[in-house]
DOGU-862167 format. One record per residue (C-alpha): chain; x, y, z. Coordinates in Angstrom, 3 decimals. Last residue first. Example, Ala and Ser with C-alpha at 12.3 -4.5 7.8 and 13.67 -1.06 7.14 Angstrom:
# DOGU-862167
ATOM; mol; u; v; w
ATOM; A; 13.670; -1.060; 7.140
ATOM; A; 12.300; -4.500; 7.800
***
This chain:
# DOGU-862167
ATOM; mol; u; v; w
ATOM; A; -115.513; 10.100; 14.310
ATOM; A; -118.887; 11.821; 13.156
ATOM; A; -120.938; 9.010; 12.676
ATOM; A; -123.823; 8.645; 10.483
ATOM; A; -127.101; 6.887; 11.040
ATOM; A; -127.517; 4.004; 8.907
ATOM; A; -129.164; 1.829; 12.156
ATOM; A; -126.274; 1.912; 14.119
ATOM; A; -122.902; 3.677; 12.604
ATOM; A; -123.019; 4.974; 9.138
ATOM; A; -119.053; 5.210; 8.596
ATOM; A; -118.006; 2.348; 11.336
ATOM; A; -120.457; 0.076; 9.540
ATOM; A; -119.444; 0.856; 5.673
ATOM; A; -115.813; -0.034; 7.058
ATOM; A; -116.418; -2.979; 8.880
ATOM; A; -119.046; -4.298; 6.199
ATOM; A; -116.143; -3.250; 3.252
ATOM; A; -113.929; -5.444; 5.523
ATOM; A; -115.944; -8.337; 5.874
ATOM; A; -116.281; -8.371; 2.251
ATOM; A; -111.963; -8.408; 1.655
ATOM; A; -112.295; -10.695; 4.531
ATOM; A; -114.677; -13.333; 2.418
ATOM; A; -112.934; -12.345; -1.092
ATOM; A; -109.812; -13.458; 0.712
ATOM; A; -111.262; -16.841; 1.912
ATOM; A; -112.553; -18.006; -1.509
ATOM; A; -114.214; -20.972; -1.396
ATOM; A; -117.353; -19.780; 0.932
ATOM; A; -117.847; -17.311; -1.230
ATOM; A; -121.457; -17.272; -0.523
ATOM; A; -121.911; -15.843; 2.945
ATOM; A; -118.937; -12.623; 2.371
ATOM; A; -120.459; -11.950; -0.572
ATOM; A; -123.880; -11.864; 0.939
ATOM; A; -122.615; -9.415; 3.585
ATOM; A; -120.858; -7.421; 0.318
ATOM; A; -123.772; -6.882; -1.196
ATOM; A; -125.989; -6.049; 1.758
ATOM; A; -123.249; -3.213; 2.888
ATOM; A; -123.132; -1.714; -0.884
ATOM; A; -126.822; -1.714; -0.483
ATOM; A; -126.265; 0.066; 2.384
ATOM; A; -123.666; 2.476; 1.204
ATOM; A; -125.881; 3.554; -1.654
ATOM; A; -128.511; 4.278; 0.465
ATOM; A; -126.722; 6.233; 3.193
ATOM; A; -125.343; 8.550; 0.261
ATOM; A; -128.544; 8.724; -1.656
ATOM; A; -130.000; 9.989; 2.158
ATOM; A; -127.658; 12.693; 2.047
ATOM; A; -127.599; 13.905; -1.258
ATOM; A; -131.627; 14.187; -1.156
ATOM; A; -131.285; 15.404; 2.824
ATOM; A; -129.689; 18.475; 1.571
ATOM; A; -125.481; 18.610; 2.803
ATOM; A; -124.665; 19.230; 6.639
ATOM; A; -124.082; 15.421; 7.116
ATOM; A; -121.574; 15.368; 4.348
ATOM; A; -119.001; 17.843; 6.187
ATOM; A; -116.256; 17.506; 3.720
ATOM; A; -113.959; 16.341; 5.883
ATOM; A; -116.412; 13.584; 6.761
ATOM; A; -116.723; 12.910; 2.900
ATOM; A; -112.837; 12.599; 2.799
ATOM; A; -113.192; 9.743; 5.758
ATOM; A; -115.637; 8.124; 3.713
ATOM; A; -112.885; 8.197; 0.597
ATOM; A; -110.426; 6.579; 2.292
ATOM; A; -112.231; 3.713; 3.616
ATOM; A; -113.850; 3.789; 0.206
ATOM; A; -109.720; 2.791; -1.209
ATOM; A; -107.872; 5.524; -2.202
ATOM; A; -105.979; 3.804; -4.189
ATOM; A; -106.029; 0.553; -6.274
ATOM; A; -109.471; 2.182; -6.791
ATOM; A; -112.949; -0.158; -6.789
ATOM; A; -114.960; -1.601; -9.465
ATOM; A; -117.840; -0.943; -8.204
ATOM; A; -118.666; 0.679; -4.025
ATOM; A; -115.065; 3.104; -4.909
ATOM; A; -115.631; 3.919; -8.614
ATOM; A; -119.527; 4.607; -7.697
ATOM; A; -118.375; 6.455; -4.686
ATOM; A; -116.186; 8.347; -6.688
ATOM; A; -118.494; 9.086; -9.409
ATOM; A; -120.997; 10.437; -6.881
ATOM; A; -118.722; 12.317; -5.139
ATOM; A; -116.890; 13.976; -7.525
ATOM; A; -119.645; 17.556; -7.616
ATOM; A; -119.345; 17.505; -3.989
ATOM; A; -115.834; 17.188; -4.165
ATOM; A; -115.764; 20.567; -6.155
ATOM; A; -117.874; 22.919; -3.641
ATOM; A; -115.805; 20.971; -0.628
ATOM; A; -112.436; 22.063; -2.024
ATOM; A; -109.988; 20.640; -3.824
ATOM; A; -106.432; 19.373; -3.617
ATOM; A; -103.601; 19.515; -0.626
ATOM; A; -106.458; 17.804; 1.837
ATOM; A; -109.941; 18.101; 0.604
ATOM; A; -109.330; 15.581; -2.142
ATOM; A; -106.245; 13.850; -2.396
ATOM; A; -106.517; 10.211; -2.806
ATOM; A; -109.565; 11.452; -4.968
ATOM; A; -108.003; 13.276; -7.043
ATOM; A; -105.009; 11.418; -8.062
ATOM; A; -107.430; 8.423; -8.733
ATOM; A; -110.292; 10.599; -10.889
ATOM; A; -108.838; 10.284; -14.349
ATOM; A; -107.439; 6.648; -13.672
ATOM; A; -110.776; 5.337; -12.143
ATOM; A; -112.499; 6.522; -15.112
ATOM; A; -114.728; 9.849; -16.056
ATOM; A; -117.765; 8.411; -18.194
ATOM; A; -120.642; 8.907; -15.019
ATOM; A; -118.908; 12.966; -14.737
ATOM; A; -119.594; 13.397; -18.619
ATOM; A; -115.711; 14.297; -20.154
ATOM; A; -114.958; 17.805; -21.260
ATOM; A; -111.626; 17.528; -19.234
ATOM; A; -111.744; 19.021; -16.338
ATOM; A; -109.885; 16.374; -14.191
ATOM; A; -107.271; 15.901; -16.568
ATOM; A; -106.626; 19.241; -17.323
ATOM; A; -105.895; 19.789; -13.465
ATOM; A; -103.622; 17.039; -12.910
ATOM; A; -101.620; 18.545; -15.991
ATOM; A; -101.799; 21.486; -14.748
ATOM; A; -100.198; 19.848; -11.360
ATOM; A; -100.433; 18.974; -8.227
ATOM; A; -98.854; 18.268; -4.906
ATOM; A; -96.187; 20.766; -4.751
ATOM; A; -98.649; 24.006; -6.371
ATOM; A; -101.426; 22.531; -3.440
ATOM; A; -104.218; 22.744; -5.310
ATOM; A; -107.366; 24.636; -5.661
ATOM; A; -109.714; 23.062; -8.806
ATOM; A; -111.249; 25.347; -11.772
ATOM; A; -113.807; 25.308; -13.411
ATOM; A; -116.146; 22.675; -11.438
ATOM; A; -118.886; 21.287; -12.292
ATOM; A; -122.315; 22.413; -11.210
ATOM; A; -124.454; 20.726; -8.203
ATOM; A; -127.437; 20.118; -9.486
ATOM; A; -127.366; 16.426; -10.359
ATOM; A; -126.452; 15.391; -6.995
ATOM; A; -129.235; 13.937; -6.039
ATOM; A; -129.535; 12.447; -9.713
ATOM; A; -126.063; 10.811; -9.613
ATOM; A; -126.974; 8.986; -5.994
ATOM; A; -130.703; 7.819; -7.562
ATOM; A; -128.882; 5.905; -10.086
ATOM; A; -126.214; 4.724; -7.994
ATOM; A; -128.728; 3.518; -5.486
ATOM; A; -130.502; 1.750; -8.614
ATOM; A; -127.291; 0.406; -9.922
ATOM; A; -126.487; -1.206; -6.727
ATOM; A; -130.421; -2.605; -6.109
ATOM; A; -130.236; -4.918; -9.599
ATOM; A; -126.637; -5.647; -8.546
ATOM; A; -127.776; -7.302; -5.139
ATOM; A; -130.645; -8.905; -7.006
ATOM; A; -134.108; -7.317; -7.317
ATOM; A; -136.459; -9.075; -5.179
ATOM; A; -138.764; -11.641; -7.133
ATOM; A; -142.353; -11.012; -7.864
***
């Protein structure tokens, strides 16, 4: 039997990411800084949409925000798998999953059930072993090789040795 291929093993850490985090209910309402957000904002976010169907664009102003002048840890939590799937995907022009990892440090991830926490580690290691093969088979493409080096550098300084998470 073959291995499953590096986007074979993505969707199945995003798969088992949305169901650890199945429980937690969506939000109502969303705390905001009255200068840095707006109904609008707000409407957007909590619009009758399922969390895996919400796009980049619904979730962007959000998540560049989160935890800072928008949100609180109750609501993120309910975010977090659709923005890591956004972030580890098809990506945001902004935040970027630098960006987001630091939010989820805000947010205290390592204190959260070991179901969210070990999808979390999982998904960011296969996202890791995707993006060390990218960065060994695009040998034509030099930005695609730092843009992969990067997500390693990132995804490395976030779980620290071994997959075990850093506080920093």
């Amino acid at each position: 039997m073959t291995p499953p291929d590096p986007a074979q093993r993505l969707s199945a850490a995003l798969n088992r990411l949305y169901a650890a985090f199945a429980h937690i209910p969506r939000p109502t309402a969303i705390e905001a800084c009255p200068h840095c957000w707006t109904n609008r904002d707000t409407a957007a976010l909590l619009a009758p949409v399922p969390l895996r169907d919400m796009t980049a664009d619904m979730l962007r102003r959000y998540a560049a925000k989160a935890l800072t002048t928008v949100g609180t840890e109750a609501d993120f939590r309910y975010f977090v798998p659709r923005l890591l799937d956004i972030a580890c995907t098809t990506g945001f022009d902004h935040p970027n999953l630098e960006i987001l990892l630091d939010r989820l440090r805000l947010a205290e991830w390592t204190r959260w059930g070991p179901a969210g926490q070990d999808a979390i580690r999982d998904l960011l290691q296969v996202r890791r072993a995707a993006a060390l093969s990218e960065s060994q088979n695009d040998v034509e493409d030099m930005f695609g090789q730092e843009e992969a080096r990067a997500m390693i550098d990132v995804i490395d300084d976030f779980l620290g040795p071994r997959g075990t998470p850093t506080d920093a």
